[in-house]
N, CA, C and O of each residue as an XYZ file, in Angstrom:
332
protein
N       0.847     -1.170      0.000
C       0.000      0.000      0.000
C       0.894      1.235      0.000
O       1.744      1.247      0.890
N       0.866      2.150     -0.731
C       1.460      3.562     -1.122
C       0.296      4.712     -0.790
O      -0.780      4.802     -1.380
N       0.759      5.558      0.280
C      -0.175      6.670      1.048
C       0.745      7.885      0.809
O       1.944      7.630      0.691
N       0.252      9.483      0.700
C       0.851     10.252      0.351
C       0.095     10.857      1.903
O      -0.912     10.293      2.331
N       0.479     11.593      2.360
C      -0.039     12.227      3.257
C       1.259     13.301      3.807
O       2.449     12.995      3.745
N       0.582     14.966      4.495
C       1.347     16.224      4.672
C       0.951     15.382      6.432
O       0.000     14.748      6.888
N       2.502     15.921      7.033
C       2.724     15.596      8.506
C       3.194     17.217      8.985
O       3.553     18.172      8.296
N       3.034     17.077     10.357
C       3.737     18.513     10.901
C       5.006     17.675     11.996
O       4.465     17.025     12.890
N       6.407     17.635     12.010
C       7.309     17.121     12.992
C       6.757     18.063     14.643
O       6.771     19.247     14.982
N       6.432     17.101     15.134
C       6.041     17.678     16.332
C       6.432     17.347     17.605
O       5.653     16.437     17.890
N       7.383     17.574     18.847
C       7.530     16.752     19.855
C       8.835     15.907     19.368
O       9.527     15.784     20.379
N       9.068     15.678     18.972
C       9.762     14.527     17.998
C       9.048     13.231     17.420
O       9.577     12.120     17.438
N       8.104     13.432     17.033
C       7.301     12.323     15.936
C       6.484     13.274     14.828
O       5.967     14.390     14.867
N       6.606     12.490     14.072
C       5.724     13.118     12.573
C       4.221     12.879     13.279
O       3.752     11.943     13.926
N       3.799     13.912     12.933
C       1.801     13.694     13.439
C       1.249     14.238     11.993
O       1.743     15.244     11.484
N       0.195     13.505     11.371
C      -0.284     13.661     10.198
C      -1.357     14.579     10.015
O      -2.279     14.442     10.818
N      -1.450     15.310      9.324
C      -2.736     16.588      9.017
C      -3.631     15.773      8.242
O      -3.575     15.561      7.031
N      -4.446     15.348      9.063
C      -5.641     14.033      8.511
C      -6.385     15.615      7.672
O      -6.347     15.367      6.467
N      -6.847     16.685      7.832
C      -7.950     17.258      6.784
C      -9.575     16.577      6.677
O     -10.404     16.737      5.782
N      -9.650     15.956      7.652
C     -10.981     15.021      7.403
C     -10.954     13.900      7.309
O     -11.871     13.162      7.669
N      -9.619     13.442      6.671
C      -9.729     11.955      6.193
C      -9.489     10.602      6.961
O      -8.258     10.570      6.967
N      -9.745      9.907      7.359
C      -9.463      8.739      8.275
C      -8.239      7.874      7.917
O      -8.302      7.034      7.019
N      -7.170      8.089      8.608
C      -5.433      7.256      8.173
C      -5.706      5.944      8.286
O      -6.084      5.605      9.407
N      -5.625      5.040      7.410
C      -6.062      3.383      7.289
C      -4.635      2.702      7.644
O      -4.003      1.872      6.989
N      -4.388      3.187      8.635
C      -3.288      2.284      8.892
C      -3.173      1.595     10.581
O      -3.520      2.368     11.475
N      -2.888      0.745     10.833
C      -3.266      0.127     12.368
C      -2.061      0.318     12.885
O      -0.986      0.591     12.352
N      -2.449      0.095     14.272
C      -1.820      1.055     15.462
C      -0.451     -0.103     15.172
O      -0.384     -1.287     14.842
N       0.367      0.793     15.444
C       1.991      0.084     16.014
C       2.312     -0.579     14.732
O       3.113     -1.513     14.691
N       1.584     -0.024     13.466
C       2.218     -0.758     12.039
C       3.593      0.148     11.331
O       3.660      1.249     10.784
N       4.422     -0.723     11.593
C       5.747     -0.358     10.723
C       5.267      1.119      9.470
O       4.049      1.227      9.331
N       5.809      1.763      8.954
C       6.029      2.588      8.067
C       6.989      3.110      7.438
O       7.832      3.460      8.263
N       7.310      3.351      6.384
C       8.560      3.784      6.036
C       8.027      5.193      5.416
O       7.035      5.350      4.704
N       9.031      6.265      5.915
C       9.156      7.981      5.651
C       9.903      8.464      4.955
O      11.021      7.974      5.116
N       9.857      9.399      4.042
C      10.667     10.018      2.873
C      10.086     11.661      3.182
O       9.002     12.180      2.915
N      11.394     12.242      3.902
C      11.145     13.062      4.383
C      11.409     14.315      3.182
O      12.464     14.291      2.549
N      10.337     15.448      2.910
C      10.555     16.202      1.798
C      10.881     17.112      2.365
O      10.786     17.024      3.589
N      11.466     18.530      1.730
C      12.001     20.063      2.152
C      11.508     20.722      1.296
O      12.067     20.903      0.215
N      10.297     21.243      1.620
C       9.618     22.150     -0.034
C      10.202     23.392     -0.362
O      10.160     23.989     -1.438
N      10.897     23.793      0.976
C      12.287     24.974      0.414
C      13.904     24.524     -0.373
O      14.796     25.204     -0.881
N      13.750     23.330     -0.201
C      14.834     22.443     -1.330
C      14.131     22.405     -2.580
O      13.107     21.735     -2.712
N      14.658     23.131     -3.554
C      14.581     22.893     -4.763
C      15.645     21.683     -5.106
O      16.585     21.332     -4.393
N      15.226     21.086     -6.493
C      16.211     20.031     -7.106
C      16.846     20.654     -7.875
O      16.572     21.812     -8.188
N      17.890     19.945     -8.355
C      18.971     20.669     -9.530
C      18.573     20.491    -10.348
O      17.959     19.426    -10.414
N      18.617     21.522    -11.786
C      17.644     21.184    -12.770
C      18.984     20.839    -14.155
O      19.087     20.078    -15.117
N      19.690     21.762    -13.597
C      21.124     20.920    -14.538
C      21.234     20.042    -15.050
O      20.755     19.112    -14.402
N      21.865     19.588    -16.465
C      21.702     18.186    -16.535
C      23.243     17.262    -17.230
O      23.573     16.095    -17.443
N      23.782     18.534    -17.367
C      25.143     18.497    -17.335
C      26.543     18.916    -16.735
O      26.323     19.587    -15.727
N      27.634     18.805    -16.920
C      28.471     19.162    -16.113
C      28.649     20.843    -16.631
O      28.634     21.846    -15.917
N      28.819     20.746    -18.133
C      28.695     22.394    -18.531
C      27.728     23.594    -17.841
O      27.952     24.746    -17.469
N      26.499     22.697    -17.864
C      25.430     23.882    -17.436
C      26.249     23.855    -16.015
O      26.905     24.889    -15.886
N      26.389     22.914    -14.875
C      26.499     23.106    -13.429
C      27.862     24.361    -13.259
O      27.886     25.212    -12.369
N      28.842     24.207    -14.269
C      29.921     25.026    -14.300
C      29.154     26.580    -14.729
O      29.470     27.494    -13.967
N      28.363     26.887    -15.661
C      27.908     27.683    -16.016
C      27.297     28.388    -14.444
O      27.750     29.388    -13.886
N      26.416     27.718    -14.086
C      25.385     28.332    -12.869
C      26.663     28.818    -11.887
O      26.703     29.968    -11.450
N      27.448     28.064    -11.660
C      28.962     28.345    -10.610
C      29.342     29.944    -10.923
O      29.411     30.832    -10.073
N      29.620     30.117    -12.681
C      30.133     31.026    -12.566
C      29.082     32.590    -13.054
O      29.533     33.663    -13.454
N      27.615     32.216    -12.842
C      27.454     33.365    -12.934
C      27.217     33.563    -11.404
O      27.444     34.687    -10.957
N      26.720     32.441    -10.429
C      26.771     33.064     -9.305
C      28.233     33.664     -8.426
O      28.351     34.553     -7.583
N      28.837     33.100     -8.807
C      30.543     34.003     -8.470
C      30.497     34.842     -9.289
O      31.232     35.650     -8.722
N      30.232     35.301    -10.155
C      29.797     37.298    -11.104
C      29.186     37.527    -10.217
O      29.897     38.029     -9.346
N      27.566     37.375     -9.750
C      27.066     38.010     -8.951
C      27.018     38.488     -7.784
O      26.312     39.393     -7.339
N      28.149     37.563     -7.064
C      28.858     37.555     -5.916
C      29.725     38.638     -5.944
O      29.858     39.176     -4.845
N      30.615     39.324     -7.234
C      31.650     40.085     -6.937
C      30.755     41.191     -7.704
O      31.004     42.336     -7.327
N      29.978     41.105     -8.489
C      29.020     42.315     -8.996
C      27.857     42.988     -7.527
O      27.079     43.932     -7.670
N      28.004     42.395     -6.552
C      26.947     42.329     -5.523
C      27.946     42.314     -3.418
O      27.517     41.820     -2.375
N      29.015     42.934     -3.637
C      29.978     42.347     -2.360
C      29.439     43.148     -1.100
O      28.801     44.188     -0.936
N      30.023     42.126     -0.252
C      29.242     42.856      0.984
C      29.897     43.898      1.621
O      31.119     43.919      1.766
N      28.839     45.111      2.162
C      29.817     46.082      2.566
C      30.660     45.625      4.019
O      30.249     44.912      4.934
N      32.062     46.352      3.858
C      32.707     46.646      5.192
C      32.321     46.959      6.269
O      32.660     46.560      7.383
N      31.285     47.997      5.824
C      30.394     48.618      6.861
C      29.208     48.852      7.404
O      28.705     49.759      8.068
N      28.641     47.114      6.671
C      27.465     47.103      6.939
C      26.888     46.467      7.983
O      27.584     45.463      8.131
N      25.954     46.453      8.867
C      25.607     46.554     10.044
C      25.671     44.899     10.513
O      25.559     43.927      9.766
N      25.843     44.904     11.691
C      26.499     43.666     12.171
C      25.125     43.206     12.817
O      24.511     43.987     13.544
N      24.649     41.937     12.548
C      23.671     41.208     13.299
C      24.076     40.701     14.510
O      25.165     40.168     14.718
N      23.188     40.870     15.313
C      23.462     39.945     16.678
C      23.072     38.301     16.640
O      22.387     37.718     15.799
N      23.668     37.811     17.705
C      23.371     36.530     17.565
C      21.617     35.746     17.220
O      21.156     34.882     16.474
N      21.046     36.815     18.428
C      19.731     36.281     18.321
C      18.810     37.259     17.201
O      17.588     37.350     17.317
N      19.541     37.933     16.166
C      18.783     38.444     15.011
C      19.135     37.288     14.023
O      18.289     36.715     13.336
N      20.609     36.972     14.020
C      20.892     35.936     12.725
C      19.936     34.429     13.127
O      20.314     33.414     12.542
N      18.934     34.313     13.935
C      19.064     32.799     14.605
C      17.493     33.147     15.145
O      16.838     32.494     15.957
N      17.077     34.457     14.391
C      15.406     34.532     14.830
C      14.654     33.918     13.844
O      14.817     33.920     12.623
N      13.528     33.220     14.760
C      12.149     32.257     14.001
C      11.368     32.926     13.750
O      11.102     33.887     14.472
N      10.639     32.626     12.498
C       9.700     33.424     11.823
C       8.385     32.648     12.997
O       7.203     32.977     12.903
């Protein structure tokens, strides 16, 4: 059986956003998890040229774009605040 279902990590266990629907699966049954990152994009590259390509325009944009000397210093708990 193949189930797709959205979980929230909670506590430390996945708990499932049922939406209405009743989870058909019995208590204390094994499962296997494939955990997704919907802020991970995949690489869409499909060669070694293009991956060299993407490298070097983001190093252009890196030195077309540098950070200032004098630009304002974050504190610990600004770099490390939760939305």
């Amino acid at each position: 059986m193949s189930l797709r279902l959205k979980v929230i990590y909670k506590d430390g266990a996945f708990v499932p956003i049922l939406n209405g629907e009743k989870l058909n699966v019995s208590e204390n049954a094994e499962v296997e998890i494939t955990v997704h990152d919907p802020y991970v994009l995949a690489p869409t590259a499909t060669s070694d040229e293009e991956r060299e390509g993407a490298i070097r325009e983001l190093f252009a944009s890196w030195d077309a774009h540098p950070l200032r000397a004098d630009a304002p210093r974050l504190t610990r708990d600004e770099m490390h605040e939760r939305r």
